[in-house]
N, C-alpha and C positions, 0 to 999 in steps of 0.2 A: 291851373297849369296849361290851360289852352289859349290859346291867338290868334285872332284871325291875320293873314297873309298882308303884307301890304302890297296894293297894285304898283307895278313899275310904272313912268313915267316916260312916255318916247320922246317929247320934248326935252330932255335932259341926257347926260350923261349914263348909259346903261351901265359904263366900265365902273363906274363912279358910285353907282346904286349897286353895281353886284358886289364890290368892293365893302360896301355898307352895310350889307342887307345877310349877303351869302347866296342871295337867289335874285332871281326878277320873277315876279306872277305878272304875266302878259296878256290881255284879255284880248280874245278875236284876230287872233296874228292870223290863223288859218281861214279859209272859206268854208264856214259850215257845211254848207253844202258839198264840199269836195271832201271832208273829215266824212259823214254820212258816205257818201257814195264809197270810200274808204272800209266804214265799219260794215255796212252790206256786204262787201267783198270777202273777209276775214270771217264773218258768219256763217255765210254761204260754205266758206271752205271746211267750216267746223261742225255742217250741219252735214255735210259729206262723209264725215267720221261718226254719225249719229249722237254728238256732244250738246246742238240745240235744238229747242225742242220748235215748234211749227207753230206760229209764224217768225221765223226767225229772227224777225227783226226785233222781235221783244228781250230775244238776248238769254233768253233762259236756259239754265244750263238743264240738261236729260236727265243726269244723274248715271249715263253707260257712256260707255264710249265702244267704238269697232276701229279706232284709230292703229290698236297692236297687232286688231286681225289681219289689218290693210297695209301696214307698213309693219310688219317684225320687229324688226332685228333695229338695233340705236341707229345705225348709218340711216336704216329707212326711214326711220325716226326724223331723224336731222335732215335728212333732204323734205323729208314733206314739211317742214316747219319753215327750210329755209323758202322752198315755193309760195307759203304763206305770207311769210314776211319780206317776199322781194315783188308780191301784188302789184300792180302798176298804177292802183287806185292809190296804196299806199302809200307808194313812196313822192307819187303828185305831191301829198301833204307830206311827208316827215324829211323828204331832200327838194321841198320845189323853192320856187322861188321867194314866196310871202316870208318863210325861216332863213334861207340864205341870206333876206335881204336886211334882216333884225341882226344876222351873227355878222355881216358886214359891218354893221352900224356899231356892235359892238366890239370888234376887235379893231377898228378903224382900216382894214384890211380884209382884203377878199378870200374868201373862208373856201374851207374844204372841209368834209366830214368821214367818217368809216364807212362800208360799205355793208359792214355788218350791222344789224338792228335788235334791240331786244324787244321783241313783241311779246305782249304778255296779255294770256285770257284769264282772269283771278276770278273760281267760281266763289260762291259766296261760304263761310267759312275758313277763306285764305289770307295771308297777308304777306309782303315783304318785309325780310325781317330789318334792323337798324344795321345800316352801313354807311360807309363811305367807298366813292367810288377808286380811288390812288389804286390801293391795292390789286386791283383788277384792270388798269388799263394805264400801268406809268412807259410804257417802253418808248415811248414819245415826246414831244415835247409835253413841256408843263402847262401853256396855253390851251388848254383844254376844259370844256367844258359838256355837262349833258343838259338836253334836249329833253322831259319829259310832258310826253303830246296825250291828253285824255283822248280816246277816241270813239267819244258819241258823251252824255252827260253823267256826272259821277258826282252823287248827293255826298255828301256828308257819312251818312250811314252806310255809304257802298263800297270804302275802302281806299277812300282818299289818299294820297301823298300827305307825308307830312316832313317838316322843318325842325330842325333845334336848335332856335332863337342862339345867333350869333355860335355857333358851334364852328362854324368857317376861322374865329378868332382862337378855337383851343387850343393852347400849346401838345397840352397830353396829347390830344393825340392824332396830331401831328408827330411828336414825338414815338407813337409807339407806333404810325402805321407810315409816313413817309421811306420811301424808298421798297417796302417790301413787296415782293410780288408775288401771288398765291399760286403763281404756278412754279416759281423757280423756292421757294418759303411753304413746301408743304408743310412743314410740321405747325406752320402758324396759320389759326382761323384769318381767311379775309376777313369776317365781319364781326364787331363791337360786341363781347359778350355780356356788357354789363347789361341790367335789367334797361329799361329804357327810360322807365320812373324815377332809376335811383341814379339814371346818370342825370335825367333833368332836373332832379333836387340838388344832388350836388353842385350842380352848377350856375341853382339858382335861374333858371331856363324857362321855356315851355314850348309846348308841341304849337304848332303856329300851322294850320290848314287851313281851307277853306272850301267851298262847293266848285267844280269845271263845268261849263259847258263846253260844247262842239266850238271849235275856233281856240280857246285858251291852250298857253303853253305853260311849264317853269321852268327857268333855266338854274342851273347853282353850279360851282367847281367841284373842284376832287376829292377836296374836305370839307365839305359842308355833311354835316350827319341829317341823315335822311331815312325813312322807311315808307311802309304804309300802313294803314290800320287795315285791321278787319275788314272785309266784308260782310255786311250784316243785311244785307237785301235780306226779307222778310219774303222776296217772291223767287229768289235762287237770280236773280240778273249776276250776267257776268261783268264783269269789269274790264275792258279791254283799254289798252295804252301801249305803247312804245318810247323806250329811251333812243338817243338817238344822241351821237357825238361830234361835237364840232370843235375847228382848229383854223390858226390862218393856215394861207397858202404858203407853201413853200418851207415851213416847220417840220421837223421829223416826225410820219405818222407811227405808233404803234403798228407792227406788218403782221400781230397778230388778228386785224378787224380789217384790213383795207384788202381790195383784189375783188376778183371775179367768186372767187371760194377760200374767205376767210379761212383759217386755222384755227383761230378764236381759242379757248382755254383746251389747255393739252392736246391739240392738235382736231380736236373732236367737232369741228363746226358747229352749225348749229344745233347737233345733238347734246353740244353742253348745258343748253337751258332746261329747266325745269319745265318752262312749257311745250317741247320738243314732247313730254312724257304725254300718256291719254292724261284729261282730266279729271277721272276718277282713280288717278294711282295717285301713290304720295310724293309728293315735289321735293326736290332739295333745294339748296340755300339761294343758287342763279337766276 
């Protein structure tokens, strides 16, 4: 029930392959060395909350955090994460030019993205659970797509992204998630409660991953079913990555993600992520 990824082709038609595929796996789109100088950044900032442990660059989570003693209250919360995630290291790789110039090539059209980021430090033990993205970000055009950028290398074992194999083509669900949005559709979960197992047998499917280094992306649309596995670093490494959304220009952007200080879900900015929380409280579904 596993597969590995196939690499996209830049020589070809991207629209064509994501069309086929559900995703592109994109190797070295980014400058390794700018994705590094990137994750040093984001380190640094989380060794400031006493989250990694010294030499930081190894990535190890503390097992404490002083992130609630330093920021409180969820606003403090959400501004320190938005600080985080608006790095200038970072955003070189997740809005510069190398990704603008792949979302160019793929929409035949010069791209615009949100402004908002989901930056994510996954310590080991964690995972994303199975979603699709629709229900979390339809208030825009349908030309949409996500960006997810590994930031520094992620084995197999450390909680890779994963795929299910041609899920972009389900009708169900499509069907049962098209149109709704989890923030105006509270009563209804955004994300896929069947087991994950039991929806790839049914469907006859399989989980399709593979290993990232520094430089790789994957892109997919809004229904392609997606999560991550586990973290199972054996040495506590964290997993750090960012989503990251792009559109052509001149399309209606969702005005929940775009501006100077998104609104993002429920009005909450960046305190609506789960990694807005310390790393050693418990996360929710974001």
């Amino acid at each position: 029930m596993l597969g590995k990824m196939r690499e996209a082709d830049l020589t070809k038609s991207l629209s064509d392959q994501l069309l086929e595929d559900g995703y592109l796996l994109l190797r070295s789109v980014y400058d390794p060395s700018a994705v590094n100088i990137a994750r040093q950044e984001i380190l640094k900032r989380l060794a400031e909350v006493g989250e990694v442990k010294n030499p930081i660059s190894g990535a190890i989570f503390s097992g404490t955090s002083n992130r609630r003693n330093l920021h409180p209250t969820a606003e403090d919360l959400g501004k320190f994460w938005k600080s985080v995630s608006e790095g200038p290291a970072l955003r070189a790789v997740i809005n510069g030019p190398r990704i603008i110039g792949i979302m160019d090539q793929l929409f035949g059209s010069l791209t615009a993205h949100f402004s908002f980021a989901w930056l994510r430090a996954m310590q080991a033990g964690r995972a994303s659970p199975m979603h699709i993205d629709h229900p979390y970000m339809n208030r825009g055009t349908d030309q949409l797509v996500t960006c997810w950028t590994p930031l520094g290398p992620v084995d197999i074992d450390e909680g890779t992204l994963y795929i299910l194999e041609q899920s972009h083509n389900w009708s169900e669900i499509r069907n049962q998630f098209e149109g709704q949005d989890v923030d105006r559709d509270k009563s209804k979960p955004g994300h896929i409660q069947e087991a994950p197992l039991e929806l790839v047998q049914q469907n006859n499917s399989r989980f399709l991953t593979t290993s990232f280094n520094p430089g790789d992306c994957l892109i997919f649309g809004m229904f392609t079913v997606h999560g991550s596995f586990d973290n199972n670093s054996q040495i506590g490494r964290i997993r750090l990555s960012c989503d990251t959304r792009f559109q052509p220009v001149g399309e209606p952007m969702d005005p929940r993600f775009s501006g100077v200080n998104p609104s993002a879900h429920e009005g909450l900015g960046y305190s609506c992520l789960s990694a807005a929380l310390p790393m050693n409280e418990t996360n929710s579904l974001r």
